[in-house]
N, C-alpha and C positions, 0 to 999 in steps of 0.2 A: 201567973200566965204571962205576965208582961217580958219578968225575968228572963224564961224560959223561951220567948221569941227572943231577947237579946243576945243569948247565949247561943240560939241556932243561928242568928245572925252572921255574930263573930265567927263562928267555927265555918261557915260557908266562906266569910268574907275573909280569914286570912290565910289560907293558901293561896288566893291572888295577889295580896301584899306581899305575901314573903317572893315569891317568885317574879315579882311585878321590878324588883329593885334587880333589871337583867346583869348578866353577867358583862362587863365590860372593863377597855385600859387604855386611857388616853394619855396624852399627853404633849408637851409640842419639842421640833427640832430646831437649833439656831446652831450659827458657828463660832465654832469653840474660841475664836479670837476676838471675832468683831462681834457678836453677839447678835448678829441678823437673822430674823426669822429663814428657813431654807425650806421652799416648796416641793413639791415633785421628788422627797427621800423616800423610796420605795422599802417598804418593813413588810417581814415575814415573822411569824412565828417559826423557830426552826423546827424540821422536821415534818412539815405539816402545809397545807396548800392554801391556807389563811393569811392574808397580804392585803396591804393598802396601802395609802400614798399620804405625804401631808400637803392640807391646804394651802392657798395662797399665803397663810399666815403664819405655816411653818406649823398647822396643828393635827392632829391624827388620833384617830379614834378605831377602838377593836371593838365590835358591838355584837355578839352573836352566841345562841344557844349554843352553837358546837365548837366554843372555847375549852381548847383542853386544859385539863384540872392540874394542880400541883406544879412541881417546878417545871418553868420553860424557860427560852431564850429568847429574847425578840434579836432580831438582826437588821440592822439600817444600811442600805447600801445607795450613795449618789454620786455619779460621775465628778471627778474633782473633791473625793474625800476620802477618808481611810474609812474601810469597813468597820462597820461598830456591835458590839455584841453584849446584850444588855439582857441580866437573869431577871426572872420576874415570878414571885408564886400567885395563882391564877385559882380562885378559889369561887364556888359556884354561889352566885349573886352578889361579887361584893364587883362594886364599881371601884375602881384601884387609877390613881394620879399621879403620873411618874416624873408632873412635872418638867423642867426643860431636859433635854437631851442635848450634849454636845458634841456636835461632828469635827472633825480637826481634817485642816486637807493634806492632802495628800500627796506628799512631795514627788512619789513616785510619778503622780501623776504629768510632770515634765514629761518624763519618760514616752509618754503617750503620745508629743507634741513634737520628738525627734523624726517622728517617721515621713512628717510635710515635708525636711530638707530634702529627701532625696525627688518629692514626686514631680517637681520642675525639670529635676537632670533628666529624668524618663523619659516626660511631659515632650521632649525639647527632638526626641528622637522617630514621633509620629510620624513625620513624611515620609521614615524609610521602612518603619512598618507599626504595629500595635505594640510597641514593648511601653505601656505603660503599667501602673501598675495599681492598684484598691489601696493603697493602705489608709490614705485618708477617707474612703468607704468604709474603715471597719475600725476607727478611733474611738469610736464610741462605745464598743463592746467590750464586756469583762470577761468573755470568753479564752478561755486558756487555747485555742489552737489559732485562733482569729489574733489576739495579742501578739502569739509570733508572726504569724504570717504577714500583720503591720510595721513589725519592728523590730524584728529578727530577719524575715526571711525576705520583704519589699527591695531592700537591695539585690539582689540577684536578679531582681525580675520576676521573683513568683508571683504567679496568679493564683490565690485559692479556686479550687474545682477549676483550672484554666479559662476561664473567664475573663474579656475583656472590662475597660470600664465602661464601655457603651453597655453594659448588660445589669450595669447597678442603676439606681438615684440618686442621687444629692441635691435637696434640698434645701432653702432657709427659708426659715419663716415661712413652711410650707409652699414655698416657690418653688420648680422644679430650675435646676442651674446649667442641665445639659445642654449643649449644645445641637441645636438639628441637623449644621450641615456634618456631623461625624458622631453626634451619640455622645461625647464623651464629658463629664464635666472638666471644664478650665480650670486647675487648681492655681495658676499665675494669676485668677482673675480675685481674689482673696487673701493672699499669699502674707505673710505677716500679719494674719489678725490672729495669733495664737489664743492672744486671752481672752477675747472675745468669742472665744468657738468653743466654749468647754462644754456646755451643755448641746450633746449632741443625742438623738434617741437612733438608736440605731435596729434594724430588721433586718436579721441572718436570713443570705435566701429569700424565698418568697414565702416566709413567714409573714403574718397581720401586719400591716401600719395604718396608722390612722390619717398618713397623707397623701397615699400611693396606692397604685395595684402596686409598682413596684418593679423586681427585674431577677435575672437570675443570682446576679451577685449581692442583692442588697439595697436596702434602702436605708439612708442617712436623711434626717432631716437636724439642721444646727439650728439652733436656739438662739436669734440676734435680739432681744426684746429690750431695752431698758430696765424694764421691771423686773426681768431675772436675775438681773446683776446685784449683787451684795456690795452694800455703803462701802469704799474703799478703796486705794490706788494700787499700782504694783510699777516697780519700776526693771530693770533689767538688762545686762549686755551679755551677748555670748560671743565665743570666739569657738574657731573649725579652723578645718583642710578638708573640711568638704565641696559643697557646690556654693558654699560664701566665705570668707574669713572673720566678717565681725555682721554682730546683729545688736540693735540697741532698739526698746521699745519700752512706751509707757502706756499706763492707763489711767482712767479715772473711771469710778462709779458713783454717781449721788445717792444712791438708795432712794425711796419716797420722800418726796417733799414734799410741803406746805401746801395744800390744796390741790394735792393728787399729781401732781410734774416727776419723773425721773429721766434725767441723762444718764448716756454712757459713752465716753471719747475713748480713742486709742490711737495711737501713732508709733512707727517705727519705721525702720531703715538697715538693707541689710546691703553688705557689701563686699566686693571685691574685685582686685585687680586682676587675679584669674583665681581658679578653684582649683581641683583635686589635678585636675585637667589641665594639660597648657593650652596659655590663650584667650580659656571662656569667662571672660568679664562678666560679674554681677552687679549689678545696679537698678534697686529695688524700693519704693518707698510706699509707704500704705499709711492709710487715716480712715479712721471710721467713725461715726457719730450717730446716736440714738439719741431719738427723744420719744417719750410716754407721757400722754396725758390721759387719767380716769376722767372722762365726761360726766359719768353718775355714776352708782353703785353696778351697773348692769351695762356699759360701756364702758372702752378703753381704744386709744389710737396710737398708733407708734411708728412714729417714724424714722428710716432707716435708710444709712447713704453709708458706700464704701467705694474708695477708690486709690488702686495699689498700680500705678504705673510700673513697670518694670523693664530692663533689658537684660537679655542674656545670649553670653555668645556660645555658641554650637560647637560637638563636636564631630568629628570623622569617624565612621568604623574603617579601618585599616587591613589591609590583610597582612599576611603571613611574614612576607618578603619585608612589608613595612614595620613590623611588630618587633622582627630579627635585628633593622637597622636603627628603632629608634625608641622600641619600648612602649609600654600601656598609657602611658599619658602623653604620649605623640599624640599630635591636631595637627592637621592638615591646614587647615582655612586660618590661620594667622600669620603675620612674619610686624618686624620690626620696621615703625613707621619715627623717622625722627626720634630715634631711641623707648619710644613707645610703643607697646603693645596693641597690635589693632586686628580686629578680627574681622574675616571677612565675610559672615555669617552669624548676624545677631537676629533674633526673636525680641521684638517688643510692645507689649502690650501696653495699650491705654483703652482702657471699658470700664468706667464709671458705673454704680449700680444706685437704684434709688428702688426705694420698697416702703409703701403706705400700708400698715395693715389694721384693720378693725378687726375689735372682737367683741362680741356681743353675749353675753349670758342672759338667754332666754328667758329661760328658767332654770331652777336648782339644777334639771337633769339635761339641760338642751343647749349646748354653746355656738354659736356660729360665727366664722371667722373669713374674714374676705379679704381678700389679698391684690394691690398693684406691683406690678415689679416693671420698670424702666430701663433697658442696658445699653450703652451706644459706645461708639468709639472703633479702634483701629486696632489688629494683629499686623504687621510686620513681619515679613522675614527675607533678608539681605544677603546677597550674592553678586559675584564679579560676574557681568557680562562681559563676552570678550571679539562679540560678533561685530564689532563697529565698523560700519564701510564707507565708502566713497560711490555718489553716483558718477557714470560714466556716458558717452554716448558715442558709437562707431557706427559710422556708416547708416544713419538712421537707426539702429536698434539700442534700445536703452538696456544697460547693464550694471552690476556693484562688482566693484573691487573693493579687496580689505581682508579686515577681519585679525582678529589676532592668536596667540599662541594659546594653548591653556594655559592659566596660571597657576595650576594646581599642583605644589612642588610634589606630591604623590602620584600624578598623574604617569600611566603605567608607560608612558615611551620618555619619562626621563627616571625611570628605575635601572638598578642593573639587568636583573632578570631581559628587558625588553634587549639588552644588544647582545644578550646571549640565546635568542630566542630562536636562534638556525644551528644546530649540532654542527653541522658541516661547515659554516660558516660564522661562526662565533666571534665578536670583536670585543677582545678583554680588556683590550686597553677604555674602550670606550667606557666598557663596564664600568672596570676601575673609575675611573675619571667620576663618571654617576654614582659610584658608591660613596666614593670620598666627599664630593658636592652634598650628597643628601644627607650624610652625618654628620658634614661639620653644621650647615645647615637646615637646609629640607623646609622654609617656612617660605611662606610668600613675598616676592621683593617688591614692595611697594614703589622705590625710587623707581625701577624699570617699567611700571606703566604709568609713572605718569612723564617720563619720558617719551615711552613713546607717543602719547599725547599730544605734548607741549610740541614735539615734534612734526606731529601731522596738523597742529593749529599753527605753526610759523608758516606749513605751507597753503593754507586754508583749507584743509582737511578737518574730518570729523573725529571725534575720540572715537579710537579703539575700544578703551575697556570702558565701563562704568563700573558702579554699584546700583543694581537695579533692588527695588524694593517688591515681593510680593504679597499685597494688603489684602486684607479682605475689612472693609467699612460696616458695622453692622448695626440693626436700629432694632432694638427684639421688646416686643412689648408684651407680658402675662397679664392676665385676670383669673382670678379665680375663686370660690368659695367653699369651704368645708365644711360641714356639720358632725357633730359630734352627740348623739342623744343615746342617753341612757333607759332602754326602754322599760326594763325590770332590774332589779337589785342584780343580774347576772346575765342580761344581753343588752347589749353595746351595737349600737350600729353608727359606722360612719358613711360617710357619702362625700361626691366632690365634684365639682364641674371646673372645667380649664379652658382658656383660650389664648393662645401664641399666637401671634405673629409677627412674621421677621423680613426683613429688606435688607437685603445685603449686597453691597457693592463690593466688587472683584477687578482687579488690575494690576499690573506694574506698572510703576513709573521709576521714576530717573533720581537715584538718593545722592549722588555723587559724580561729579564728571572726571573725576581726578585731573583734573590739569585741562582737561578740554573747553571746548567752546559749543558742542552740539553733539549731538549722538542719531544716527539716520534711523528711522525706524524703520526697518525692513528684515525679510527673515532673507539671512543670509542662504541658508542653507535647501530655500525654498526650490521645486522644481516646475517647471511649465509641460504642459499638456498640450496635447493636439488642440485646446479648444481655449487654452488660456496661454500666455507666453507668462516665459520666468518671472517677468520685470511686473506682471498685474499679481503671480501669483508669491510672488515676496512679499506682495503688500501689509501689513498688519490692518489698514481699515485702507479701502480703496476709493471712500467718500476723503479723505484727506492723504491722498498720493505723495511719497519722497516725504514727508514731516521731517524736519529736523527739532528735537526735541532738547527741554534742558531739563534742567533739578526743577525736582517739582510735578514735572509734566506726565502724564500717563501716556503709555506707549505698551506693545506687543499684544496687550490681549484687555476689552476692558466689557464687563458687563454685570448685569446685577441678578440676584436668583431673589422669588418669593417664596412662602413660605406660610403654611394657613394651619394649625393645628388645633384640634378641639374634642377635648376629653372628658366623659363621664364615667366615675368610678361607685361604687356601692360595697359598703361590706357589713358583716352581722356576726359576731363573735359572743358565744356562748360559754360561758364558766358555771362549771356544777363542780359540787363535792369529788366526782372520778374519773370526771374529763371535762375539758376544756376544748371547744370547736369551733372552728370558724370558715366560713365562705364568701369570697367576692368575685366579682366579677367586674367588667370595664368594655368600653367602645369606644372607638375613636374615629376622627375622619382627618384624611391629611393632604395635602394638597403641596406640589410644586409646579414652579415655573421659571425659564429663565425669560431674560431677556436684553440679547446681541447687541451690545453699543458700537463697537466695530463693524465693520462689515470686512475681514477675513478675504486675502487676495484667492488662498485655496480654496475656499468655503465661503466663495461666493452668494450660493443660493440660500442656502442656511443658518447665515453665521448673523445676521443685522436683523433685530427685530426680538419678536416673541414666539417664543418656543411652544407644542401643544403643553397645554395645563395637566398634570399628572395626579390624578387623585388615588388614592388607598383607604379602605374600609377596612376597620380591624376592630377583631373583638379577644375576649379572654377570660379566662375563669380559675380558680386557684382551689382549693381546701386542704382543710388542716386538721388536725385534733392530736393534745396528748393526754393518753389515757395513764392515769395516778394511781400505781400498782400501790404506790405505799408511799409516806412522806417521804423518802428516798429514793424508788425506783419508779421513773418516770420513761415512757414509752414515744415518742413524736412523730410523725409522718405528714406529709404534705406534698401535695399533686397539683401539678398546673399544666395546661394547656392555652397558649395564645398566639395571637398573629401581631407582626410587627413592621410599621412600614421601615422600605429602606431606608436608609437616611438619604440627605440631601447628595452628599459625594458621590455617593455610588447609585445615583440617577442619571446623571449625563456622565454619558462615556467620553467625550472632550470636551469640559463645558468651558475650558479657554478660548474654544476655537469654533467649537460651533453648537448647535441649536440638537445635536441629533442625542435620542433618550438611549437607554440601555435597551439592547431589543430584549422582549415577552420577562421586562421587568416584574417580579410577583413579591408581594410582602413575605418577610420570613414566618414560617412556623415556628414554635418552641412548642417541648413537651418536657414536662420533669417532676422529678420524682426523688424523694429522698427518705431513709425512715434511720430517726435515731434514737440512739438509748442514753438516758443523763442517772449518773447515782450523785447525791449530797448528803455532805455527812458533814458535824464540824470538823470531821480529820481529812476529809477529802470528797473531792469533786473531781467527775469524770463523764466527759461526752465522747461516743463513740457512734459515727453519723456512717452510713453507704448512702450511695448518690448515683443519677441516671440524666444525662440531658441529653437532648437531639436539637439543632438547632439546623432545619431545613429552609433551604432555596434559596441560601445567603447570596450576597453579588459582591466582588470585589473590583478595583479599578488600579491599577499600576501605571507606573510609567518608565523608559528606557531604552538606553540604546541597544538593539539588535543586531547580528550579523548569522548571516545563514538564513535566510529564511527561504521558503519557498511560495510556488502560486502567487507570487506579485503580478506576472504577466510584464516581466521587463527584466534588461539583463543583471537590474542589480538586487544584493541579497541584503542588504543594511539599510537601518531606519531607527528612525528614535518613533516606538510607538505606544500606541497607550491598549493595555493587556486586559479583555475586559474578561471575567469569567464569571458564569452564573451556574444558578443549580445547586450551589456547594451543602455540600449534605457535611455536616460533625457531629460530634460523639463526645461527651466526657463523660467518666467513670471512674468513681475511685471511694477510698475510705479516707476517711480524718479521724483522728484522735486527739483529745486534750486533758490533759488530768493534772491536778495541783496535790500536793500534800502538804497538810499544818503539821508538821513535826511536831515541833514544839511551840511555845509562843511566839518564836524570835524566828525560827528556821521553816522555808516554805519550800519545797520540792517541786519542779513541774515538768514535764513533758507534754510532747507535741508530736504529729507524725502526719503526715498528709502520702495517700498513694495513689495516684491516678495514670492517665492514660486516656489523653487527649490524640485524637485521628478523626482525618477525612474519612469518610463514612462511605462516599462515593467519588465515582468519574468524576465533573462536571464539565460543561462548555467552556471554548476558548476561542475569541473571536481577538485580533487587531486591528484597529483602526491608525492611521496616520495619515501628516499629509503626503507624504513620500509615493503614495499608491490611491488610486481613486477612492476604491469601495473596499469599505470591511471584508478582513480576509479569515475563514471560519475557518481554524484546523480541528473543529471536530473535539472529541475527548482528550480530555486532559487525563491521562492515568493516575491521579491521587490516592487513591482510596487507600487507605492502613498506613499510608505515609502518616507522620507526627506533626501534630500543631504547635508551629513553634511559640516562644514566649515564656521563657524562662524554666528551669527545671521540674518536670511535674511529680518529681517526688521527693520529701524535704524530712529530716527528724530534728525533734531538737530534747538535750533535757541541760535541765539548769537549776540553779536554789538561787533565794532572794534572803538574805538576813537582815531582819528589821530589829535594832534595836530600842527600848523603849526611854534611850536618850535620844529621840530623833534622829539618828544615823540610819543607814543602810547600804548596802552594798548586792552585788547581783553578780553572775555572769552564765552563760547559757555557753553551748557547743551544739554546732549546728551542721547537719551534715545535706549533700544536695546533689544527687543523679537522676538521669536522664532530661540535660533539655537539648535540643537541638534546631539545626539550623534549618533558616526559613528556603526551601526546596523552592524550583524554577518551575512552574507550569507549563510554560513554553516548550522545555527540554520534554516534558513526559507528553508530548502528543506527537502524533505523524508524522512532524516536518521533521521530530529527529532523527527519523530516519529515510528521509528523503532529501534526493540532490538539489540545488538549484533550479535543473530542470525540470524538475516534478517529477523524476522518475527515481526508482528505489534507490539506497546507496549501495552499492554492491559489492563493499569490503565490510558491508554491516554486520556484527558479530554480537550471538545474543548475549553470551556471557560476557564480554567486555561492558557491552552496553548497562548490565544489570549492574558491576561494579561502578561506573561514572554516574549511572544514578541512585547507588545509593543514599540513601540521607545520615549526612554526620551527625554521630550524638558527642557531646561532647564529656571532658572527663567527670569524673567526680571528684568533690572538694568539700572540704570542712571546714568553715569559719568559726572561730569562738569573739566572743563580745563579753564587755564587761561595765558594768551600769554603776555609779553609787552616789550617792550626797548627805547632805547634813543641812538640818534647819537651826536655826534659835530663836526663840523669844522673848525678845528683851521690851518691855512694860508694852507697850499697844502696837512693837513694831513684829513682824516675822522676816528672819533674815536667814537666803541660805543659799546653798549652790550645789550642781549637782554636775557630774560628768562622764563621760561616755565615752567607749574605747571598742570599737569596731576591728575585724577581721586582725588580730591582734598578732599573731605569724602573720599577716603580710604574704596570704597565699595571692595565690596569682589564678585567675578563673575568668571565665566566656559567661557574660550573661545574656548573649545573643548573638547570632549574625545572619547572614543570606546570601543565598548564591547572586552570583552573577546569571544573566539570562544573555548575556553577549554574543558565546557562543551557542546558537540555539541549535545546530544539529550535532549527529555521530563523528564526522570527520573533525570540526571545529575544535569540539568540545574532547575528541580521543590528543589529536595533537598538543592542546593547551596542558591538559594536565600531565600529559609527557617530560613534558620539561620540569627543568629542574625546579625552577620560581615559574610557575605559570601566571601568563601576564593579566586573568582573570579570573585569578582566583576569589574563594568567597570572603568576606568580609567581616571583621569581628569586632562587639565592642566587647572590652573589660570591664571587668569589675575596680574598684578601688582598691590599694593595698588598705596598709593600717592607718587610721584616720582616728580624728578626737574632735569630741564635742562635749564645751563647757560653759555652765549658764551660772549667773550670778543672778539673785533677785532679790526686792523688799518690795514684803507688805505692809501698806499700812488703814 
């Protein structure tokens, strides 16, 4: 009997032994040189939607009944490595130890770090409109259409899905980096920490992130930790004829030390006398420093300081006339100082960043992580003032004389075009005279102003010209904390709270007297009122009357704006066997204010003190899912709906001059929607996306000189004023495509193709304000609508191969093709006054078909770049040593990657006359693209 209980024993109890021993394959990942454990290498099983990550310690585990049988592939893929592909037989209960695994990096991965050079030169061109551009938004991603469009297509100015960068994230160390008074992140503010940014996580779209609701274009969050960094230096110099000539940088990494400490330093320096461009000086240095301390098994603290001062000089968009007489790398804003090159439009940044962050592991499945971030310091950007006078007194009434010429050798009344500008009365010789002058020349003559200075100081006069500086001082402090809990084996929920605030001081002052002795602070140009005379209404702050001002001193406009922002986010991301879903949502509150340190001779009543307080309530909500037709065909969609306040800029419609807000200011709406299809195979990968955005009730804010206007209520038609338009209703729509093919082992195939179709959606409002005219003067609808959003071409193809050989060599090159972008259209010219007199009555030679040709909107040609990428590594005993180089638009085609009309002539008559002529004297304005350019990186690891 006993037997026979033992016997039914066994037989109950070992089908749970045998099935007890689960099917499982661990094993851990380090790097193939230095032999450092590497966290965060995301492994798939191929073919199949089975995926995990390794530990902090470089370790990773497959644990699951619905482990496919027989032979598979695992696949290791981490930013800054070559993909790895690793066969494995997979057999039901055996627990299988593969052991280390090793990742080797990945040289191409340079390749990924070229697309920073150009986003300064972009960066540099915001004042005159958006042509900035994502590509360091989308560095992170292994996406084949997102890759070109960082590093193929970012010089031209493409936007994917046209998209500004106010419409992405960029974060560190889940800090959000944007900027409030404009949306956009500062990429000068970081600029040279190449090796320190490798690990970037990056969210296409408003796809999930676990630090963000996020935006239309993406969210980047970079990875500054010490503890991420692998034991080891790297050192490095590279040379261009891009927007620097030489770059030199080092790093160190300590790996884990003795009782839980790890650093991480980096320094470099990049430079130049001028760039691609004549003129634009680069002078750039950056230092960064981590340190990490584990406090116990279950805390870590890290802290984190970077600070990359920089200057760069600017350049000119040009028109036509000027393109003819001087060529694409003509600049305006420099000329020869004492055989030195001096530009008279430099950008320079000092903003220091400091970042404290904890992290806390709950528990196994709960991480909480709390964030300080500190930013302060100064932007810069410099220009000749030329308005210098002299106070005067006749007869009891106080007045300025003065003032001086432009000095802008581009400036249109010393081009030809301007003394041939009367058919009837044309003077050629003068022409001549001005043709000959601007092409032996045509730069700025520094000796003649400060001549004229030293001249008007013998007589005890004031300078003429300066170098005025416009700052903005800013002091931005975040907090914030993220949780990370794993609720079941397959939903994930993250969460977040934020707090900004920002103090920013705003002014010019005085960077240079050239030769002088004081500069008067008064607007020269200013007018008087029945109720104010010229001499109060000149005044820049009429609490300190006539100032005569030096280097140093602030003058014309000086005040500060706050800034209060405060964010809650929530998300919940579900992973099953046949889809994967997710939904979040977010609220925010925002608040602005300025507040007048001047008191504004024109803008008397409004301009000294504090403005009303501006707050916005916004909320938003997203979702997503892709349904997993098969290990291969994958389905994705995702829908968002939110509100957005405006940013800081385009709140006050003159916030130099005075206190008064955007009128019936509204936060923007966004709506969007995208649905895409992905196939992976080991022979190939392909995404194939359509897309939908609406982005309502935007506000924009300009500035410029006018002629023609009407309804001023005075006999004259000219004003330098500031253009405010609200309402703005847009549109994008389009397809993307990205697909790679593995030929063979060595041989990679890929295309690219982006189609869109970016337009005003609607009308919007068009109101100007200046000082020139009392009260804001509405003209009513602006006719927009179906016209094209400018910002680079919105339709781009690329196909290209990459050859990798398995002696570490490779070699690349792409051909890239790029129609439809065009130039940025006048809102002024599309409303009412264009076709009305001076006198506010109709124009009565007005003709509708002429009128439809002058406003048409120019698209510009089409053009084909090819590029060519390649390098080689070695390793010789524990060092890696290699270089890699890069060969851009390689014919040295010639292409517009942007411009905008002039708004000068704002009506029919104006504007029919000017482009009549042969060179019209305000014409639109273009910047180039670069011909053929080279970039080459020498580096050791060690």
């Amino acid at each position: 009997m006993g037997n026979k209980f033992l016997l039914i024993l066994l037989w109950i109890w070992f089908p749970y032994t045998s099935f007890s021993q689960a099917t499982s394959i661990r094993g851990s990942v380090v790097d193939g040189y230095s032999l450092e454990e590497i966290s965060s290498v995301k492994m798939i099983i191929e073919g199949t939607f089975i995926e995990t990550e390794t530990d902090a310690n470089g370790v990773f585990l497959f644990s699951s009944e619905d482990l496919p049988e027989g032979n598979q592939v695992l696949v290791f893929t981490k930013s800054g490595y070559a993909r790895q592909r690793i066969p494995v037989v997979i057999i039901r209960g055996q627990q299988k130890d593969l052991g280390q695994i090793l990742l080797t990096p990945d040289i191409s991965e340079e390749q990924r770090q070229i697309g920073t050079i150009s986003l300064s030169d972009n960066e540099l061109n915001e004042e005159e409109g958006s042509f900035d551009n994502l590509s360091g938004l989308l560095q992170a991603s292994r996406d084949v259409f997102l890759n070109a469009a960082a590093f193929d297509f970012s010089a031209t100015f493409f936007r994917p899905r046209g998209f500004d960068s106010d419409q992405g994230k960029l974060l560190i160390n889940g800090i959000e980096m944007n900027k409030i008074f404009n949306g956009r992140p500062q990429w000068s503010n970081w600029g040279g920490l190449n090796d320190v940014q490798r690990t970037q996580i990056f969210s296409m779209g408003i796809s999930p992130s676990e630090v963000s609701f996020g935006g239309l274009a993406g969210t980047t969050n970079i990875i500054m930790r010490a503890s991420e960094y692998g034991e080891g230096g790297r050192i490095s110099y590279a040379a261009s004829n891009r927007s620097y000539t030489g770059r030199v940088m080092a790093t160190y990494n300590s790996g884990e030390l003795p009782a839980g400490w790890a650093y991480s330093l980096s320094i470099s320096r990049r430079f130049a006398k001028e760039g691609y461009v004549d003129g634009t000086l680069y002078d750039a240095n950056s230092v960064f420093l981590a340190v990490e301390k584990d406090l116990s098994e279950d805390h870590s603290l890290n802290f984190t300081v970077f600070y990359t001062p920089n200057i760069r000089g600017k350049s000119s968009a040009n028109t036509q006339e000027v393109f003819e007489l001087k060529g694409r790398r003509y600049n305006s804003f420099w000329g020869y100082q004492d055989n030195q090159i001096r530009n008279s439009r430099l950008r320079e940044i000092k903003e220091p960043v400091f970042m404290l962050n904890h992290f806390w592991q709950i528990s196994e499945k709960i991480q909480l992580n709390n964030n300080i971030s500190y930013q302060f310091g100064s932007v810069g950007n410099s220009r000749i003032d030329f308005g210098g006078t002299n106070r005067v007194t006749f007869n009891g009434q106080e007045s300025f004389v003065g003032g001086g010429a432009n000095p802008d050798p581009a400036y249109y009344q010393k081009l030809p075009g301007y003394f041939l500008r009367f058919e009837d009365n044309a003077n050629y010789e003068a022409a001549y005279r001005a043709q000959q002058q601007f092409a032996d020349n045509g730069q700025i003559d520094w000796s003649s102003l400060y001549s004229a200075n030293l001249n008007e100081a013998a007589t005890g006069g004031n300078s003429i010209y300066v170098i005025a500086e416009d700052r903005n001082d800013d002091q931005n402090f975040t907090t914030n904390s993220i949780l990370t809990a794993r609720l079941k084996e397959n939903i994930e929920l993250n969460a977040k709270i934020s707090y900004t605030s920002l103090k920013s001081e705003n002014f010019a002052s005085v960077k240079d007297l050239l030769g002088g002795t004081g500069y008067l602070d008064i607007d020269f140009f200013a007018e008087g009122t029945a109720e104010m005379t010229e001499a109060d209404a000149a005044q820049s702050d009429l609490r300190n009357r006539n100032r005569i001002v030096t280097e140093g001193d602030r003058f014309k406009y000086n005040y500060e704006l706050f800034a209060d922002v405060a964010e809650a986010f929530a998300q919940i991301q579900y992973k099953f066997s046949g889809i994967d879903f997710f939904v979040a949502g977010n609220i925010s509150q925002t608040s602005y204010q300025r507040n007048g340190l001047f008191q504004n001779g024109t803008y008397a009543e409004n301009s000294f003190g504090k403005s009303e307080e501006l707050y916005f309530t916004n909320f938003g909500i997203k979702s997503g899912a892709t349904y997993k037709l098969s290990g291969r065909h994958l389905i994705t969609t995702n829908l968002a709906f939110y509100t957005k306040a405006p940013n800081l800029r385009n709140s006050f419609s003159n916030s130099r001059q005075n206190n008064e807000t955007v009128a019936g200011l509204e936060s923007e709406t966004l709506r969007f929607g995208d649905l895409s299809y992905r196939f992976r195979s080991p022979k190939l990968n392909l995404r194939l996306t359509g897309y939908y955005a609406e982005i309502l009730d935007a506000t924009e804010i300009s500035f410029y000189y006018a002629d023609g206007l009407s309804g001023l209520g005075r006999t004259g038609t000219t004003a330098f004023v500031q253009e405010v338009l609200t309402g703005i209703s847009k549109e994008h729509l389009g397809i993307e495509l990205g697909a790679e093919s593995q030929i063979t082992s060595t041989i990679k195939l890929k295309a690219a193709a982006a189609l869109g179709q970016y337009i005003y959606a609607n009308n919007p409002n068009l109101y100007l304000t200046s000082s020139s005219f009392d009260d804001a003067v509405n003209y009513g609808t602006s006719y927009l609508k179906n016209y094209h959003i400018p910002g680079g071409p919105q339709r781009a193809a690329q196909l290209g191969f990459e050859y990798r050989d398995p002696d570490y060599w490779w070699f690349g090159t792409t051909v890239n093709f790029f129609s439809h972008g065009f130039a940025d259209v006048s809102p002024l010219t599309r409303t009412a006054n264009f076709r009305t007199d001076a006198d506010g009555l109709p124009i009565l030679s007005y003709d509708e078909d002429i009128a439809r040709r002058l406003l048409k909107q120019e698209q510009f040609d089409d053009y084909v770049l090819v590029n060519a990428i390649g390098g080689k590594s070695w390793r010789i005993k524990d060092y890696y040593l290699g270089f890699f180089c890069s060969l851009n638009n390689i014919f040295d085609v010639l292409y517009k990657t942007g411009g905008y009309e002039q708004s000068r002539n704002a009506n029919f008559l104006s504007l029919k006359e000017d482009r009549e002529r042969d060179q019209p004297l305000f014409a639109s304005r273009y910047w180039y693209g670069n011909g053929t350019t080279y970039y080459i990186n020498f580096y050791l690891r060690f």
